[in-house]
C-alpha positions as CSV (number, residue, x, y, z in Angstrom):
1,X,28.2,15.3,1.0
2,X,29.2,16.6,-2.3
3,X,27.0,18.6,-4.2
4,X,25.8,16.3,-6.8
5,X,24.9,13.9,-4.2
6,X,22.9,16.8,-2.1
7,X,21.1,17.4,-5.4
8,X,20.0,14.1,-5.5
9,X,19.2,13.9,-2.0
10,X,16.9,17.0,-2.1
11,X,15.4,16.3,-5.6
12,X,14.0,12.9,-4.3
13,X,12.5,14.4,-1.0
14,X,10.7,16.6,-3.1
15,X,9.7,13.8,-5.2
16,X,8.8,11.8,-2.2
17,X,7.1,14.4,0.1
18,X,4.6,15.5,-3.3
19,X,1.4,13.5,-4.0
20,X,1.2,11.9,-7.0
21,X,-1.5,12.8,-9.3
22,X,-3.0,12.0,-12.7
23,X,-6.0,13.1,-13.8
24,X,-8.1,13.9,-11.0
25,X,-6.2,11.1,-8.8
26,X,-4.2,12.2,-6.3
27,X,-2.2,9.8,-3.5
28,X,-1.0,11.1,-0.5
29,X,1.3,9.5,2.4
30,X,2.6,6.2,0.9
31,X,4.6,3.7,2.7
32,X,5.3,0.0,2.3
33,X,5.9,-1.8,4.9
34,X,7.2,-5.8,5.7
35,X,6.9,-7.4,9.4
36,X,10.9,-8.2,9.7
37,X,13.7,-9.0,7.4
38,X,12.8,-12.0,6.8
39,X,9.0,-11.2,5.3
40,X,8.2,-12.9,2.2
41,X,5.7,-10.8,1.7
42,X,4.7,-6.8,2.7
43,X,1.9,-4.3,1.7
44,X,1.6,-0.9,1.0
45,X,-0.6,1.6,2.2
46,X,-1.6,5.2,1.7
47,X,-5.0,7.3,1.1
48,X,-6.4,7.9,-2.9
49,X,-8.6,10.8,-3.2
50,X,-10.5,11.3,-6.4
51,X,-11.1,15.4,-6.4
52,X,-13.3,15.0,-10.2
53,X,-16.7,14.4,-11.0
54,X,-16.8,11.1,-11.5
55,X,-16.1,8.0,-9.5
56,X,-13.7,5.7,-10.5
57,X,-12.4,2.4,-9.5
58,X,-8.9,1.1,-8.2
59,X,-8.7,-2.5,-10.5
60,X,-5.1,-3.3,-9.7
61,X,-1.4,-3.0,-8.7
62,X,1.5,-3.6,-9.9
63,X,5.3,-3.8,-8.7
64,X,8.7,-5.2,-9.6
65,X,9.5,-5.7,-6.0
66,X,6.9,-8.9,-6.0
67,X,6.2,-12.3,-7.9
68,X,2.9,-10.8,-7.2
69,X,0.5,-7.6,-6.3
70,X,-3.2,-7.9,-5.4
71,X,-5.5,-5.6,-3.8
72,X,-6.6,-6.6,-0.3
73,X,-8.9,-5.8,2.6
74,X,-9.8,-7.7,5.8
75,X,-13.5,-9.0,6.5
76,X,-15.0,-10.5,9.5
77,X,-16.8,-13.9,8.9
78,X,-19.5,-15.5,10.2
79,X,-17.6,-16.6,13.0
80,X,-16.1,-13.6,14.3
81,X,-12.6,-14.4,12.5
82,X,-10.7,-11.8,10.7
83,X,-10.2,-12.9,7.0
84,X,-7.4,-11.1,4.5
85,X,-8.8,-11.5,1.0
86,X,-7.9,-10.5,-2.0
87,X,-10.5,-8.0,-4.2
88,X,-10.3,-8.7,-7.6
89,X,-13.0,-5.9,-8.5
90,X,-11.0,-3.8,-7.0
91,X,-12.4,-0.5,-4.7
92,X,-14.6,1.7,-6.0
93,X,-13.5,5.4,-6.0
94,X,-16.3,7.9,-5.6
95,X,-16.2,11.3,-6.9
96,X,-15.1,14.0,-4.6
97,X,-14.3,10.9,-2.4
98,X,-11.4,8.6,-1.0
99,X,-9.8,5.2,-0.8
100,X,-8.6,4.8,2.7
101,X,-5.7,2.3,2.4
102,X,-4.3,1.1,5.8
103,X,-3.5,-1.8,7.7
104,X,-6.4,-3.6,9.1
105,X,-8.1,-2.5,6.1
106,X,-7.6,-2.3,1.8
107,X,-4.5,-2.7,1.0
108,X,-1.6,-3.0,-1.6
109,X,-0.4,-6.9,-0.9
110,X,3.2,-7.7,-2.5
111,X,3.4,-11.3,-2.6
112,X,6.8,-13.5,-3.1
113,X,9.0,-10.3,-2.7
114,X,12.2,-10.2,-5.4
115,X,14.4,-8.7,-2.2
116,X,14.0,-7.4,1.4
117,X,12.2,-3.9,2.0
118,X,14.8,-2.3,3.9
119,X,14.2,1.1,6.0
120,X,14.5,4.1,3.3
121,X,14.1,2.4,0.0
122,X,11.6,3.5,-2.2
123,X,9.9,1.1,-4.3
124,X,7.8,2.4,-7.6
125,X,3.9,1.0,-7.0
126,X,1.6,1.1,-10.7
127,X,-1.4,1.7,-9.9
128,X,-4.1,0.9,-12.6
129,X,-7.8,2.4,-12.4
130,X,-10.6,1.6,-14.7
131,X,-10.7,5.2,-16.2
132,X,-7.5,7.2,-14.9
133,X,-5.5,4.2,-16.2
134,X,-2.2,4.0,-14.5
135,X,-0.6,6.0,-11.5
136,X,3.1,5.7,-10.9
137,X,3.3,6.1,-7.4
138,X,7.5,6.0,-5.6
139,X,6.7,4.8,-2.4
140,X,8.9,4.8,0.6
141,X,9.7,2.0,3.0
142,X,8.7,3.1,6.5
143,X,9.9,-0.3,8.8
144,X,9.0,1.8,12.1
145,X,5.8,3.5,11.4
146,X,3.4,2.3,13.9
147,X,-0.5,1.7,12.9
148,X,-3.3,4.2,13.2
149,X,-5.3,1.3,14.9
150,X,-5.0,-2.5,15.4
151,X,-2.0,-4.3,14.5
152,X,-1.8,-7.0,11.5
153,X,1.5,-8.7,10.9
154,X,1.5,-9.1,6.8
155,X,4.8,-11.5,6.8
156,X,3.9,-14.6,9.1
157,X,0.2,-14.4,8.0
158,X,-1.7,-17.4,7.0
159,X,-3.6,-14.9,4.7
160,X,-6.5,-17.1,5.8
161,X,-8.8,-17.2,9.3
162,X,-7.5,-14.4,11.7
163,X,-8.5,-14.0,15.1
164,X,-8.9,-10.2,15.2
165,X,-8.8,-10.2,19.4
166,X,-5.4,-11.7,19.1
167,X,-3.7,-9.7,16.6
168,X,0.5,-10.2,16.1
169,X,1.8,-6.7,16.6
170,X,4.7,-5.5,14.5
171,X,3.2,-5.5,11.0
């Protein structure tokens, strides 16, 4: 590897491996993520802590790797189904506090992706908060990271009723 390339190499692991912060915002372990190749969609996922005074709220995303980005979260219904819906408030950010994004959970959702996620990319994730403003966050594709609990497969999702027993693993 030549030297200009090893530069490059080892500038954007340090640019990957520090949080990104604004403000009082800071984002720590990002990765995106898409069920297979094929995925039309994939989400993104990572925890937002707030170390200020005052609570904030997370009121959108934005990416060029999708037609479209929304803010997500599952919710059980009445019936015992688990429901991906999309949060147009947005999640509220308390002071001293955190956003917990993971699968199964909130969520980044990129929706009509522009090309495939492939293992090692890094995509470039806006997001906007209602008094922060906007956080540019360089997040890395992670294809083989397995959940922290249950299993929601993002790219063959009806994004509609979900049987939360019965799960597709892989996504």
């Amino acid at each position: 590897m030549s030297f200009p390339m090893f530069r490059a190499a080892l500038l954007a692991a340090i640019a990957l491996a520090t949080p990104a912060l604004a403000a009082d915002i800071e984002i720590h372990d990002p990765y995106a993520r898409t069920s297979s190749a094929m995925a039309t969609s994939g989400a993104a996922f990572m925890v937002i802590h707030n170390h200020g005074t005052t609570p904030d709220r997370l009121i959108g995303a934005a990416s060029p790797v999708a037609e479209k980005v929304e803010l997500h979260t599952h919710k059980e219904n009445a019936q015992g189904v688990m429901q991906m819906i999309h949060v147009a408030e947005g999640f509220d950010l308390p002071a001293g506090g955190e956003i917990l994004m993971q699968r199964g959970g909130h969520h980044v959702m990129f929706l009509g992706l522009t090309a495939p996620l492939n293992q090692g990319d890094t995509v470039p994730v806006t997001l906007t908060f209602e008094k922060a403003g906007d956080v540019v966050v360089a997040v890395p594709v992670d294809l083989d990271r397995k959940p922290d609990h249950g299993t929601m497969n993002h790219g063959t999702m009806d994004h509609g009723k979900m049987d939360h027993g019965k799960a597709k693993t892989g996504g």
